[in-house]
MDAnalysis code that builds the backbone (N, CA, C; Angstrom):
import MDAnalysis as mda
import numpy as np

u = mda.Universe.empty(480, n_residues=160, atom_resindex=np.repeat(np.arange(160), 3), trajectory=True)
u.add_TopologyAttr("name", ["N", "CA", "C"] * 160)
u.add_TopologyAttr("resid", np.arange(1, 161))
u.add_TopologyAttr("resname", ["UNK", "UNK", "UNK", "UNK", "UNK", "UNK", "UNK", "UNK", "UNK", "UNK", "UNK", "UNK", "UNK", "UNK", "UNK", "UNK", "UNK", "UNK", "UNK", "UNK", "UNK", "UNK", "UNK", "UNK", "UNK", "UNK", "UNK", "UNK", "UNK", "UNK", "UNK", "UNK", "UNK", "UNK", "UNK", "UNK", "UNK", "UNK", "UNK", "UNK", "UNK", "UNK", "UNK", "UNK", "UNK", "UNK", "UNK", "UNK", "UNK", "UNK", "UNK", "UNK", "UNK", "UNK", "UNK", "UNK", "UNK", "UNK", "UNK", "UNK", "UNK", "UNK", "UNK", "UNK", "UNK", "UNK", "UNK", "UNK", "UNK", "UNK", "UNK", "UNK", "UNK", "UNK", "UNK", "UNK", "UNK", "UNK", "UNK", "UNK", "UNK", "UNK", "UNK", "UNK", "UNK", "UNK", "UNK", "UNK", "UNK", "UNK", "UNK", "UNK", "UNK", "UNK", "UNK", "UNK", "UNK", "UNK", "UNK", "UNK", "UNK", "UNK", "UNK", "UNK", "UNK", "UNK", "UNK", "UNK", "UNK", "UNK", "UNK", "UNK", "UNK", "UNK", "UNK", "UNK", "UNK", "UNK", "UNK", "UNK", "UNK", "UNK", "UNK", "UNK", "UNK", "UNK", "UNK", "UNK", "UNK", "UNK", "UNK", "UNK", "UNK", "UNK", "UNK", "UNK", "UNK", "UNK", "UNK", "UNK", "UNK", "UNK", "UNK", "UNK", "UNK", "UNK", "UNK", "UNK", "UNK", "UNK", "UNK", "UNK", "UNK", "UNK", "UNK", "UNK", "UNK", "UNK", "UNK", "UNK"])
u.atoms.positions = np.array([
    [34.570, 108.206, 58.557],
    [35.786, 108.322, 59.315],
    [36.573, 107.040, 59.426],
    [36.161, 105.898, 58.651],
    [36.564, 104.734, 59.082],
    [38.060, 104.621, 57.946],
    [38.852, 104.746, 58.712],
    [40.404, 104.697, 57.587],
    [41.364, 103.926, 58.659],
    [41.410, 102.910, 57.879],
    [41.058, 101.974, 57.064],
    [39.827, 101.405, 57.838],
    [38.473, 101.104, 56.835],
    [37.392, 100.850, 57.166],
    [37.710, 99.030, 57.256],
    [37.244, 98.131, 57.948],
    [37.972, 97.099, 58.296],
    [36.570, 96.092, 58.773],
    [36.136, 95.068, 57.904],
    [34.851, 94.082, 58.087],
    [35.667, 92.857, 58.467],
    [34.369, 91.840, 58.842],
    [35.223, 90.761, 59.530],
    [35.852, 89.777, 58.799],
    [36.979, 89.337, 58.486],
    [37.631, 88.816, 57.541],
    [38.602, 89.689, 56.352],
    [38.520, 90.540, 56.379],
    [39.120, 91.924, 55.622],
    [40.663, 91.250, 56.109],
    [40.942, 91.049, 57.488],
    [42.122, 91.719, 58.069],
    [43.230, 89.903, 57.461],
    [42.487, 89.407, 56.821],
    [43.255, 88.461, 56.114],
    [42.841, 88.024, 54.621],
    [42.338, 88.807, 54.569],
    [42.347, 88.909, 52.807],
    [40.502, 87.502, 52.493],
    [39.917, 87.317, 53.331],
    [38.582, 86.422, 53.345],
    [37.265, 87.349, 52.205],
    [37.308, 86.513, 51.196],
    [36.698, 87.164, 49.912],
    [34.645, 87.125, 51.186],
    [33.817, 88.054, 50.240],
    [32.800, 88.053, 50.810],
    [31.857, 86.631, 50.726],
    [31.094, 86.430, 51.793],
    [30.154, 85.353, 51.908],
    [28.973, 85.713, 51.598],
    [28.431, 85.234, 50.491],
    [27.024, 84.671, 49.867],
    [26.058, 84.046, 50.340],
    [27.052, 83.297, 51.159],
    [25.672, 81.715, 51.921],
    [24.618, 82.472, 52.194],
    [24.710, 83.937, 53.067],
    [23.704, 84.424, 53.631],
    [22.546, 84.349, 52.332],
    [22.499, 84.598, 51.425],
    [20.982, 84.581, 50.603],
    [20.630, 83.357, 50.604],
    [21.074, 82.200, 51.368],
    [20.329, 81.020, 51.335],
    [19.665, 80.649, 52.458],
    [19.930, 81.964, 53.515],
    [19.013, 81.759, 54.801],
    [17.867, 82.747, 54.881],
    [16.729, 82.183, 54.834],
    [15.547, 83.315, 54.594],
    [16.027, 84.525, 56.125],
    [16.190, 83.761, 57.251],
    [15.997, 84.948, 58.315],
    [17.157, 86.002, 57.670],
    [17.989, 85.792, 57.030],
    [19.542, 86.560, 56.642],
    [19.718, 87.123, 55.804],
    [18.560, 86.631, 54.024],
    [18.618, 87.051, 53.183],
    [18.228, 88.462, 52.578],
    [17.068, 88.874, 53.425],
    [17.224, 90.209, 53.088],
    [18.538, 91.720, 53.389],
    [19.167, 91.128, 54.646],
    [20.525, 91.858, 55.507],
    [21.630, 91.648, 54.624],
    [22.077, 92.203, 53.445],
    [22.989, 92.140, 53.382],
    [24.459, 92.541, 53.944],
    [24.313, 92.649, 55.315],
    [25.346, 93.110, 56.260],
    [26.263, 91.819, 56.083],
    [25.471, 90.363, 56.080],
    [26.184, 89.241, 56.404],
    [26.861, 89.349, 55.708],
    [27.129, 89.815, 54.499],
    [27.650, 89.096, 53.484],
    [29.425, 89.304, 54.080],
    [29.717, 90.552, 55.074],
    [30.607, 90.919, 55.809],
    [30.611, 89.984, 57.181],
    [29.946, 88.722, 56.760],
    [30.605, 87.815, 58.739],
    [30.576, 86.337, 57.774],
    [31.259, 86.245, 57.275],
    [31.694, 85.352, 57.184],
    [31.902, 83.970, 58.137],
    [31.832, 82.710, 57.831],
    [32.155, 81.569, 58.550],
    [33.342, 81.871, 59.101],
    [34.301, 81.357, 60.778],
    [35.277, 81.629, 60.941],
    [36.351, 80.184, 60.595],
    [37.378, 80.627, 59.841],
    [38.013, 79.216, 60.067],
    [39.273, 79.019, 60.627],
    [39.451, 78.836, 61.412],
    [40.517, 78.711, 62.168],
    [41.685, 78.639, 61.883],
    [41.925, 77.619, 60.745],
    [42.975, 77.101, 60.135],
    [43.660, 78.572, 59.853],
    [42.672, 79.091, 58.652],
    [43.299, 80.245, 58.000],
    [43.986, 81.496, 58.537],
    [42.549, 81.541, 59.600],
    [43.083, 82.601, 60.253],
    [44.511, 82.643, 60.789],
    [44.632, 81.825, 61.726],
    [46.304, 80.888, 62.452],
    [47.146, 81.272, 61.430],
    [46.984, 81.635, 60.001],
    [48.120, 82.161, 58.883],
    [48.365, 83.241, 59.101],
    [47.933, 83.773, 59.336],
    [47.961, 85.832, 59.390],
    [49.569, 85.737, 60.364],
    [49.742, 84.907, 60.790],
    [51.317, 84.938, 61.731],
    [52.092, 84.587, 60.826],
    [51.637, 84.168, 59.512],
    [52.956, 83.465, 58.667],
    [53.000, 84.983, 57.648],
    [53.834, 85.341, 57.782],
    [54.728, 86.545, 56.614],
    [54.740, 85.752, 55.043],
    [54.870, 84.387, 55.096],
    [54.870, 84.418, 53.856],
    [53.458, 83.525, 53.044],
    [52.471, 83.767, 53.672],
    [51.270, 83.406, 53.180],
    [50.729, 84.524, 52.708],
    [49.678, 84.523, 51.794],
    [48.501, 85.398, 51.481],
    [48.161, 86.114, 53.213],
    [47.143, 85.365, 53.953],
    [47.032, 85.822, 55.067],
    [47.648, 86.695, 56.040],
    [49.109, 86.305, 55.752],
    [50.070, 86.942, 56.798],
    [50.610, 88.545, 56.351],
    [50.742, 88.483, 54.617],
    [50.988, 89.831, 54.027],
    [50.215, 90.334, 54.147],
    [49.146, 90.001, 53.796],
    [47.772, 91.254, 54.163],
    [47.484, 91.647, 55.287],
    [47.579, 90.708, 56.333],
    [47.114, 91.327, 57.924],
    [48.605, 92.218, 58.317],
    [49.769, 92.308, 58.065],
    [51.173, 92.915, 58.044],
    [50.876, 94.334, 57.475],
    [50.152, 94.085, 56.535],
    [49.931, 95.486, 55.277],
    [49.022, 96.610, 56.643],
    [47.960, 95.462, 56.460],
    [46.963, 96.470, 57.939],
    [47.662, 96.750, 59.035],
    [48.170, 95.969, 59.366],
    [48.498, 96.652, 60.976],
    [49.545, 98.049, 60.468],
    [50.207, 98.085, 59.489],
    [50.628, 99.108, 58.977],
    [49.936, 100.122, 58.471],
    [48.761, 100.077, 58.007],
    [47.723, 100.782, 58.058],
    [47.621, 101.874, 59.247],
    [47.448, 100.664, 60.176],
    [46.448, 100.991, 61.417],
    [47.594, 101.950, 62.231],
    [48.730, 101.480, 62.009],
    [49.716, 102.404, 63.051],
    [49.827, 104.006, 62.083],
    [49.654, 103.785, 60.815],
    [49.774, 105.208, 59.962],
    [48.525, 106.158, 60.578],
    [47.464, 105.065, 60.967],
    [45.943, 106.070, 61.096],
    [46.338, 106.445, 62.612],
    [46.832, 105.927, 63.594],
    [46.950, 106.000, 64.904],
    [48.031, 107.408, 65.214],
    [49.209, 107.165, 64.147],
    [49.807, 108.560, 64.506],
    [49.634, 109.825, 63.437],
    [48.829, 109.538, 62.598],
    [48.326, 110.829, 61.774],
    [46.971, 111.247, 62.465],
    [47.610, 112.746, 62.702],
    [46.546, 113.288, 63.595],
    [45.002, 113.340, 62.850],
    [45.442, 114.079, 61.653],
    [44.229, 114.373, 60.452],
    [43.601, 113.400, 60.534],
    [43.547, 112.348, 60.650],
    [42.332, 111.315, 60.623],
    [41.856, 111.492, 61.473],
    [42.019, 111.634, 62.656],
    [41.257, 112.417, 64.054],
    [40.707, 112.911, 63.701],
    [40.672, 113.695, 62.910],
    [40.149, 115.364, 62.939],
    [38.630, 115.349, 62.196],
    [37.564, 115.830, 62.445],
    [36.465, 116.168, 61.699],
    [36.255, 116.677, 60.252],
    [37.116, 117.740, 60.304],
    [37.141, 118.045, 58.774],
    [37.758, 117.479, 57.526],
    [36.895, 117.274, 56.429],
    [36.933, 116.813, 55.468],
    [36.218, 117.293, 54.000],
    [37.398, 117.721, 52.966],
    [36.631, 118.318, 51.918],
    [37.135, 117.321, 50.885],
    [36.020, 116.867, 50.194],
    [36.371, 116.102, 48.834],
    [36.558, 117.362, 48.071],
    [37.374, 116.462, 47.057],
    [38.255, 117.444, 45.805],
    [37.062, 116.848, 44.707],
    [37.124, 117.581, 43.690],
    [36.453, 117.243, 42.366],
    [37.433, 117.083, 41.532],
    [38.086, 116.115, 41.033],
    [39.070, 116.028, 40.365],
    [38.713, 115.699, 39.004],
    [39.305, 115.413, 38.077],
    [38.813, 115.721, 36.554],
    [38.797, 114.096, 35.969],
    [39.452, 113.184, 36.999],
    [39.587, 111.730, 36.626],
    [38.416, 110.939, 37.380],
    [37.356, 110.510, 36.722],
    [36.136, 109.861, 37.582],
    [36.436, 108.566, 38.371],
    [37.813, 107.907, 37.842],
    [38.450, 106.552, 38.379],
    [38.852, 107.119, 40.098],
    [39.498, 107.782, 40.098],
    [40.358, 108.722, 41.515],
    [39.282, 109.476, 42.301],
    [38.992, 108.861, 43.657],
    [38.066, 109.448, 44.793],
    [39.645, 110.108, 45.520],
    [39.278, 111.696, 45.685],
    [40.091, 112.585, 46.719],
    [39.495, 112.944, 47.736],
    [40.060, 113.163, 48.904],
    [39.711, 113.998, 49.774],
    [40.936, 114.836, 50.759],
    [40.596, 115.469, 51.464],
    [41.689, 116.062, 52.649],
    [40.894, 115.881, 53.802],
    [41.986, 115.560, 54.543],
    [41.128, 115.452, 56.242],
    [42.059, 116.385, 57.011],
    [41.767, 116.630, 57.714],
    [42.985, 118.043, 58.977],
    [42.416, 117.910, 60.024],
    [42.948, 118.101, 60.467],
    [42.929, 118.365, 62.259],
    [43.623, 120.036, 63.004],
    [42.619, 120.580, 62.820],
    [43.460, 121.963, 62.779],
    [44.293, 122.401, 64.620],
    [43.903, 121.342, 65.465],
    [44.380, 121.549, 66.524],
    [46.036, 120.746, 66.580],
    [46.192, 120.189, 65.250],
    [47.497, 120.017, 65.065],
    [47.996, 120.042, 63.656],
    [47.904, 121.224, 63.307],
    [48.702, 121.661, 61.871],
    [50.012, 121.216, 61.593],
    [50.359, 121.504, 62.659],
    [52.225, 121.568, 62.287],
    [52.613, 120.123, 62.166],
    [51.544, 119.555, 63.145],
    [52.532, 117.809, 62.896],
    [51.493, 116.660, 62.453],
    [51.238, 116.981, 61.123],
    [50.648, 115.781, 60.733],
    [49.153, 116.352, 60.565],
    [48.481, 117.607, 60.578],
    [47.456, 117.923, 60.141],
    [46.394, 117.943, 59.121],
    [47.377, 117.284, 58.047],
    [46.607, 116.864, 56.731],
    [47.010, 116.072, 56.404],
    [45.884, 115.339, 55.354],
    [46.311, 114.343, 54.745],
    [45.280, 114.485, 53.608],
    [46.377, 113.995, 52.404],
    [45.268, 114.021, 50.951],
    [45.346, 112.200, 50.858],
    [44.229, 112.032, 50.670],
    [43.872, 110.784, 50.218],
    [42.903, 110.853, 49.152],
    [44.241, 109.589, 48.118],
    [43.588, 109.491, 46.697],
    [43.433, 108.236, 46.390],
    [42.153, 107.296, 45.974],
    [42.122, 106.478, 45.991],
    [41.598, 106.103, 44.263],
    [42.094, 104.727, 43.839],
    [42.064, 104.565, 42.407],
    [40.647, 103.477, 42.340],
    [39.218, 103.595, 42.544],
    [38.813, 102.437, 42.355],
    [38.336, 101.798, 40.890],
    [39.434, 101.910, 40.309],
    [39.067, 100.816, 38.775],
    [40.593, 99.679, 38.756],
    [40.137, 99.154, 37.996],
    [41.251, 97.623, 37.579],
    [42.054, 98.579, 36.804],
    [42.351, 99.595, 36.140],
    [43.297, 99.895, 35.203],
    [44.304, 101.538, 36.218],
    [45.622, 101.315, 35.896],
    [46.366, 102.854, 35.990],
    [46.082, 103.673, 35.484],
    [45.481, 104.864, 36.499],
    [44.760, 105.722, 36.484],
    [45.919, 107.310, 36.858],
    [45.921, 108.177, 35.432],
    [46.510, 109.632, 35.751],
    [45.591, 110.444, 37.044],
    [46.652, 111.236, 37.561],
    [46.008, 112.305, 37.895],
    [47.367, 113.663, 37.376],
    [46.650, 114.968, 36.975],
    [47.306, 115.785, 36.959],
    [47.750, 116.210, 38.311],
    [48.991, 116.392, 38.267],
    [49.267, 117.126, 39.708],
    [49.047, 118.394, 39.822],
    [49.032, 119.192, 38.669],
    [48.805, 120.632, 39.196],
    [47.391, 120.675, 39.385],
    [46.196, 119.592, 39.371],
    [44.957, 119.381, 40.309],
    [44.776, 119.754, 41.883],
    [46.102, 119.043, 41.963],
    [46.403, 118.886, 43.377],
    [47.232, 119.938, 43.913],
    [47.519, 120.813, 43.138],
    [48.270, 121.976, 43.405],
    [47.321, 123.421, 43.484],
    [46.508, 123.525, 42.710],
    [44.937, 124.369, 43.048],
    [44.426, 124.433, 43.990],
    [44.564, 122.739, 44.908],
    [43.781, 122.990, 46.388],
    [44.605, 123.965, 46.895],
    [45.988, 123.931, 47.101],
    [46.774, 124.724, 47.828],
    [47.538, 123.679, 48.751],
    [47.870, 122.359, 47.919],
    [48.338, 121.132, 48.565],
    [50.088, 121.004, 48.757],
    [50.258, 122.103, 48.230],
    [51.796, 121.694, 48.256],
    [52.523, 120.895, 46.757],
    [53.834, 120.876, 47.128],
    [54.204, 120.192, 46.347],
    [55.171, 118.720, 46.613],
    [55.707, 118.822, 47.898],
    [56.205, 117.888, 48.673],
    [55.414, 117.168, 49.355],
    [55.399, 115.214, 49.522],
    [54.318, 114.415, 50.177],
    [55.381, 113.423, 50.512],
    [54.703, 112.885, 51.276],
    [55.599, 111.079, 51.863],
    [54.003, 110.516, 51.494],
    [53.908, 109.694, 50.675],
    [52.621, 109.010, 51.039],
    [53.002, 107.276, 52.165],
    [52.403, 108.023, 53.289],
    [51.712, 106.864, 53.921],
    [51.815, 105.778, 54.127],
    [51.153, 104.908, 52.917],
    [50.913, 103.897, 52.739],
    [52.307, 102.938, 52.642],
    [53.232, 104.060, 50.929],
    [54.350, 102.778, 50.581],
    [55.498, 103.449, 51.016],
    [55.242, 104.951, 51.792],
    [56.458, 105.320, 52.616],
    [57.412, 106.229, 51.419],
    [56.956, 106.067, 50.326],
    [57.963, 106.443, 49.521],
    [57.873, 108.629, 49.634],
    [58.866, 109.147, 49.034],
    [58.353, 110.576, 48.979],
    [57.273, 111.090, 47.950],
    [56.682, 111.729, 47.342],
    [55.852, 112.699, 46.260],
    [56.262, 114.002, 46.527],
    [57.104, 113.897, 44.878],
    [57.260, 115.310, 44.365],
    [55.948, 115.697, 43.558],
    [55.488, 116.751, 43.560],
    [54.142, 116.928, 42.450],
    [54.936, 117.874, 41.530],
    [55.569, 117.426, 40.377],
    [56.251, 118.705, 39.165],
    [55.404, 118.467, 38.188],
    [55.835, 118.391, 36.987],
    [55.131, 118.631, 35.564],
    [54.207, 117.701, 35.570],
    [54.829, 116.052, 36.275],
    [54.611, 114.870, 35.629],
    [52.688, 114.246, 36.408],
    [52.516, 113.008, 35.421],
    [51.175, 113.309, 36.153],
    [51.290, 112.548, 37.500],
    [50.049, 112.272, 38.702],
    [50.417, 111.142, 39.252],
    [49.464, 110.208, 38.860],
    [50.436, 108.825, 38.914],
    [50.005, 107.580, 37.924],
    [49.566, 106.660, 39.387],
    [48.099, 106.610, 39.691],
    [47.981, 105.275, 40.431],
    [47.378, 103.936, 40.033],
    [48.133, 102.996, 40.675],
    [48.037, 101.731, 39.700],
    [46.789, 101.058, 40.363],
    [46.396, 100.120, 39.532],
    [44.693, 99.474, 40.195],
    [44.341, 99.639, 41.345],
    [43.294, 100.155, 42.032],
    [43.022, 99.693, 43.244],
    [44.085, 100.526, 44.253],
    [44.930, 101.228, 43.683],
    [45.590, 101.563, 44.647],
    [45.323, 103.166, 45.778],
    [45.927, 102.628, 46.827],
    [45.557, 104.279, 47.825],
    [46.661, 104.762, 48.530],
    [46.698, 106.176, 48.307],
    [47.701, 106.741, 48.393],
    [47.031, 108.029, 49.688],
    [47.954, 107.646, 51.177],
    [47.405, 108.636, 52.235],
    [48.594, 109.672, 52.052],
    [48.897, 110.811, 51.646],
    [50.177, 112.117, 51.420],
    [50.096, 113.154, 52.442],
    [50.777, 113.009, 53.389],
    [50.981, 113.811, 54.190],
    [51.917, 114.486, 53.796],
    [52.277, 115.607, 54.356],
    [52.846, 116.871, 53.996],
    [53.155, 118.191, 54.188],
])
């Protein structure tokens, strides 16, 4: 249920810490590898818009306000799709105690380095519609002939 799932240092872009395998009490936990040293300096960037730090923690809190007023992430239910592209993890989440406003959401996520198709009439079998706003870059989704193309790494929340 964790959308956007969020470790310590995530919320400014802080790559993972290693040190932990050099502390016997630590080395078997790889939890640490998610607590990172804190550094002050950096952090203090996340206020600057035009640092690394500051775009990424900007990106999240935009995140976080998409997850806060989409009901479907609330909601318990969740069916992964089997989609025909092994790069693209799908799912739908709903909240059926609020259909009408914001009850679903398809989330498609790309995890490889390369732009990754999906057929849309995939996504038209669930019974998904054909009209979306995704989420994330705000933009609309039409699903017609064409495929949908997500680029590296990228995630797409489509409400609808």
């Amino acid at each position: 249920g964790g959308i956007p799932l969020i470790y310590l240092g995530d919320e400014v872009g802080w790559p993972n810490d290693y040190s932990f395998r050099d502390d016997a009490v630590k080395a078997g936990d790889s939890r640490w590898v998610h607590r990172p040293q804190i550094d002050s300096a950096r952090l203090a960037r996340r206020a600057d818009a035009d640092t690394v730090e500051g775009r990424i923690f900007i990106r999240l809190q935009h995140l976080i306000k998409m997850r806060v007023q989409t009901a479907a992430f609330a909601g318990n239910a969740m069916q992964v799709l089997p989609l025909s592209n092994d790069h693209i993890f799908g799912y739908v989440r709903t909240h059926a105690a609020s259909a009408a406003g914001g009850g679903r959401v398809v989330v498609l996520a790309n995890f490889s380095e390369g732009m990754q198709p999906l057929r849309a009439n995939e996504l038209r079998l669930y019974g998904l519609g054909y009209r979306f706003t995704d989420l994330v870059s705000g933009r609309p989704i039409v699903l017609g002939d064409e495929d949908v193309t997500l680029e590296p790494y990228q995630v797409m929340w489509l409400a609808g």
